[in-house]
N, C-alpha and C positions, 0 to 999 in steps of 0.2 A: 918815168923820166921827169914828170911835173916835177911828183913831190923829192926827186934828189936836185932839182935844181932850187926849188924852193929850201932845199936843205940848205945848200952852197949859195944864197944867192947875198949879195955884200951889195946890191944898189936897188931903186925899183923898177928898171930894165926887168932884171934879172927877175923879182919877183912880179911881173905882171909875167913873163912870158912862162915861169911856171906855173899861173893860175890860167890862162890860157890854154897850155897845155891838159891839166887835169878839167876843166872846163871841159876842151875838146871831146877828150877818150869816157867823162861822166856822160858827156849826152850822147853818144854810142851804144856803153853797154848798158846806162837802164833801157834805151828803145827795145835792143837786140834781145835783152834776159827777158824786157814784160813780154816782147813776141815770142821769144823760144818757149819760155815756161808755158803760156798760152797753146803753146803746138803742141809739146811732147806729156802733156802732164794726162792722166786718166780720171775718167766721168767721176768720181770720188774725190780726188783732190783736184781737179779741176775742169775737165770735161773731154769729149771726144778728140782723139788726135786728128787732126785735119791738114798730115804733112802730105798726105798721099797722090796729091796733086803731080801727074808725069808719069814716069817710069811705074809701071805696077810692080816688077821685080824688083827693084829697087827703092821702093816703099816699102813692098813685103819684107826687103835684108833690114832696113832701120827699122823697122817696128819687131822684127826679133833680134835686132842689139839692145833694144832697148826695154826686152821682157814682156812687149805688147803682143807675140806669137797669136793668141786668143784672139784679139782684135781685127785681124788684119780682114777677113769677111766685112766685117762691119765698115771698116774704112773705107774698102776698095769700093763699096757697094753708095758709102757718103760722097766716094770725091766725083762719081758720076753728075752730081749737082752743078757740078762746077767746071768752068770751062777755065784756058789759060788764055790770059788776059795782056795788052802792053799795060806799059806802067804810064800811060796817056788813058789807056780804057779805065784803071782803076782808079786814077783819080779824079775822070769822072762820075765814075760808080759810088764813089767816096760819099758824094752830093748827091745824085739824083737819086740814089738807093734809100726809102725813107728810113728803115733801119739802119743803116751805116751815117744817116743826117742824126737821127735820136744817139746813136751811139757817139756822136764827135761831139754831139750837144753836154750829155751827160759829163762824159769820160774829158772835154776838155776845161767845163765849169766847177767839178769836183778838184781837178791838179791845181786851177786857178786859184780857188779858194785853201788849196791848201797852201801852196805856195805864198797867199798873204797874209797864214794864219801868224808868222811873225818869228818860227823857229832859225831860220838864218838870220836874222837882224838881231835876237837874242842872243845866240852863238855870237857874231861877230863884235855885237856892243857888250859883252859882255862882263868886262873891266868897267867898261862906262857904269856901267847899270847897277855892280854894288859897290861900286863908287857914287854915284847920286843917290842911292838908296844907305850910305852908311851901313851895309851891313858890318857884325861884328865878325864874321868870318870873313879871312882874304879869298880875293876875287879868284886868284889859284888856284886853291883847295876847293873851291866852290868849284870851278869848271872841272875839275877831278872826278867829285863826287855825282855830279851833274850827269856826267859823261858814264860813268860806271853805272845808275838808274836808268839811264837812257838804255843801256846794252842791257837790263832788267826786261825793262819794256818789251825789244826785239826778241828776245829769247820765250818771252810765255806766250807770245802771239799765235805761234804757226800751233801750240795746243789747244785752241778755241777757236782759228778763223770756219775749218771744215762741221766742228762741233756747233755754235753756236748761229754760224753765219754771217756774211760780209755785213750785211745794210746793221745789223742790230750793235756791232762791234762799232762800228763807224761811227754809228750816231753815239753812243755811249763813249767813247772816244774825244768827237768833239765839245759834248754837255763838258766834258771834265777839264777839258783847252777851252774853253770858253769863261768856264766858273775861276782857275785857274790866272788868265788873263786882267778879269775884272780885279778879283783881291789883288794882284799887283797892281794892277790902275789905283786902285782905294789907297794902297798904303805909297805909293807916289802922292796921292793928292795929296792926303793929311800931312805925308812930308815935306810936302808943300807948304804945307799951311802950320807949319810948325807944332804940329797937335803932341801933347805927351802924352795921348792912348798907343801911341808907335815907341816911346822910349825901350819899353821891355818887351817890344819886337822886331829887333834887329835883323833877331834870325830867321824872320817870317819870307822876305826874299827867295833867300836860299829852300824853305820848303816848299814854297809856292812851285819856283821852279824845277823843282825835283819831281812833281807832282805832275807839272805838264808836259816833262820831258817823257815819262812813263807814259803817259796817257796818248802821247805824242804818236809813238812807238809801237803803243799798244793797236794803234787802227789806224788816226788819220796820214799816220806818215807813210802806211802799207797798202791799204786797202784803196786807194786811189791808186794805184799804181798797177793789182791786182785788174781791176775793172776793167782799166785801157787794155791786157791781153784778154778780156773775156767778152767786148761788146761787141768788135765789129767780124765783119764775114772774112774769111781765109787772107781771101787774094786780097783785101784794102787794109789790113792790120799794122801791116809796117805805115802805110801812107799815113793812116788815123792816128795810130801811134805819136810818129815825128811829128805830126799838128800836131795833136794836142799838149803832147811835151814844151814845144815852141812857144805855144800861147800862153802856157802855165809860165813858161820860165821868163818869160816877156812882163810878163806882171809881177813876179817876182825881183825880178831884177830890180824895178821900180819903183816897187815899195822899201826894198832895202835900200836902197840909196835915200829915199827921201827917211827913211827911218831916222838919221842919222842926223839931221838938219832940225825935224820934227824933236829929237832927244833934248836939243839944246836951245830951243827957241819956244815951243811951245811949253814941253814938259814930257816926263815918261808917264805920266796917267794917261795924258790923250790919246797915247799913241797904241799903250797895251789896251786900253778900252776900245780902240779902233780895231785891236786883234781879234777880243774878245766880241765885237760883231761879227767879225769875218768866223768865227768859228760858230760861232750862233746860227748865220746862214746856212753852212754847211750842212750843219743839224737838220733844219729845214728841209736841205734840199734833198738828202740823203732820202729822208721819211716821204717825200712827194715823188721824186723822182727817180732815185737808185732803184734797179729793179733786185732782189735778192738771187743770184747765182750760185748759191751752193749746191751740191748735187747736182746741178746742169749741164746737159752738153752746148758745145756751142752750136749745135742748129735750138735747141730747145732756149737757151738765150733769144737767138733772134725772130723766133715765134714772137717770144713774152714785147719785146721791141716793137714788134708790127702791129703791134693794138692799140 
């Protein structure tokens, strides 16, 4: 419904309330997909199902709709851990649980940092940006091309996240959003400065960002989102979740707005050199503090948590 009124829309009424709308229904289903995926996915691709909370027949029916038949011992025998909880108990559990505190820690300073690594104020100033950059390719063609590496990126992911590992993708990921960032900050500044080392690099822009769109895609844009359904315990996931989405999107929001301001007063070096900190952090934080979940169940997660 957003994007057909955003199709139709002749005022900016019309277009705030279809961004609004898609707004709305985006911060829904990523909560809902990172918690589902998180539930139903197996110790291999993502870890123990831990729907079985309630009904034991009716656990046992969904875990053989869904091909987990094998499992359902194992589960029945997990959800005894767990008690049912109000939705006042588990948000305090949220806090006082030191594992589900490290996991809101982690899982809400990884969204943050991604969300100000700078890809929505790229997307959106995008005209801007090879328009003050002069490139010699139009700004069109460039969001085309742009957009078609990006779906590069998502597509070779999901055959390395299980194979290689969340933490090693991520950090490898952000090194190349970061490196990625600075050469657009460099070649802003010297266009800045009128340098003719940039004359017979017009089309350096458009590769920069083809590079950090792939790399974008490649980890930081997934593997923080992966985390938030893998850290915290059953019954606080949805709570941990919608924080930490909230905080990430609160800072985002923020930075893209002043992005904007910053483009045309300061300069586009400072600002992608500002990115390419915030991607440099990540890197950081990733190797200090992401714990590596592959092949894990989520009780075996929140062992690794409680140390």
């Amino acid at each position: 419904m957003g994007s057909a009124v955003l199709t139709a829309a002749q005022n900016i009424a019309m277009l705030c309330c279809g961004r609004l709308l898609l707004g709305f229904s985006g911060g829904i289903i990523n909560v809902m997909v990172v918690v589902y995926i998180g539930e139903i996915a197996s110790t291999h691709i993502r870890g123990v199902l831990l729907t079985a909370i309630g009904n034991d027949d009716k656990a046992t029916e969904v875990l053989q709709d869904l091909g987990r038949a094998d499992d359902v011992d194992k589960i029945l025998e997990s959800k005894q851990e767990y008690t049912e909880r109000s939705n006042k108990q588990d948000w305090k559990e949220l806090f006082d649980m030191k594992t589900n505190r490290k996991a809101l820690f982690i899982a809400a300073t990884i969204n943050v940092l991604q969300n100000c690594s700078g890809l929505l104020s790229v997307v959106y100033f995008s005209a801007s940006i090879f328009e003050m950059a002069e490139s010699s390719i139009p700004s069109n063609i460039s969001m085309i091309i742009i957009v078609g590496f990006q779906l590069l990126g998502s597509i070779i992911t999901p055959f390395f996240v299980e194979r290689t590992g969340r933490k090693r993708i991520l950090s490898l990921s952000c090194v190349a959003c970061c490196i990625s960032m600075f050469v657009l900050g460099l070649y802003f500044y010297l266009n800045e400065l009128e340098s003719p080392v940039i004359d017979n690099l017009k089309w350096l822009p458009l590769v920069v960002l083809v590079v950090y769109f792939i790399s974008y895609n490649f980890g930081y844009g997934i593997i923080p989102h992966i985390i938030i359904g893998e850290l915290f315990t059953p019954n606080v996931r949805s709570n941990g979740s919608t924080l930490s989405f909230s905080i990430a999107w609160v800072f985002g929001f923020i930075v893209n707005t002043v992005f904007g301001m910053v483009l045309d007063t300061v300069g586009g070096h400072s600002a992608f050199w500002f990115f390419a900190i915030v991607c440099a952090c990540a890197c950081v934080f990733t190797i200090f503090y992401v714990p590596e979940t592959k092949g894990k169940s989520l009780l075996e997660i929140q062992e690794l948590l409680s140390r």
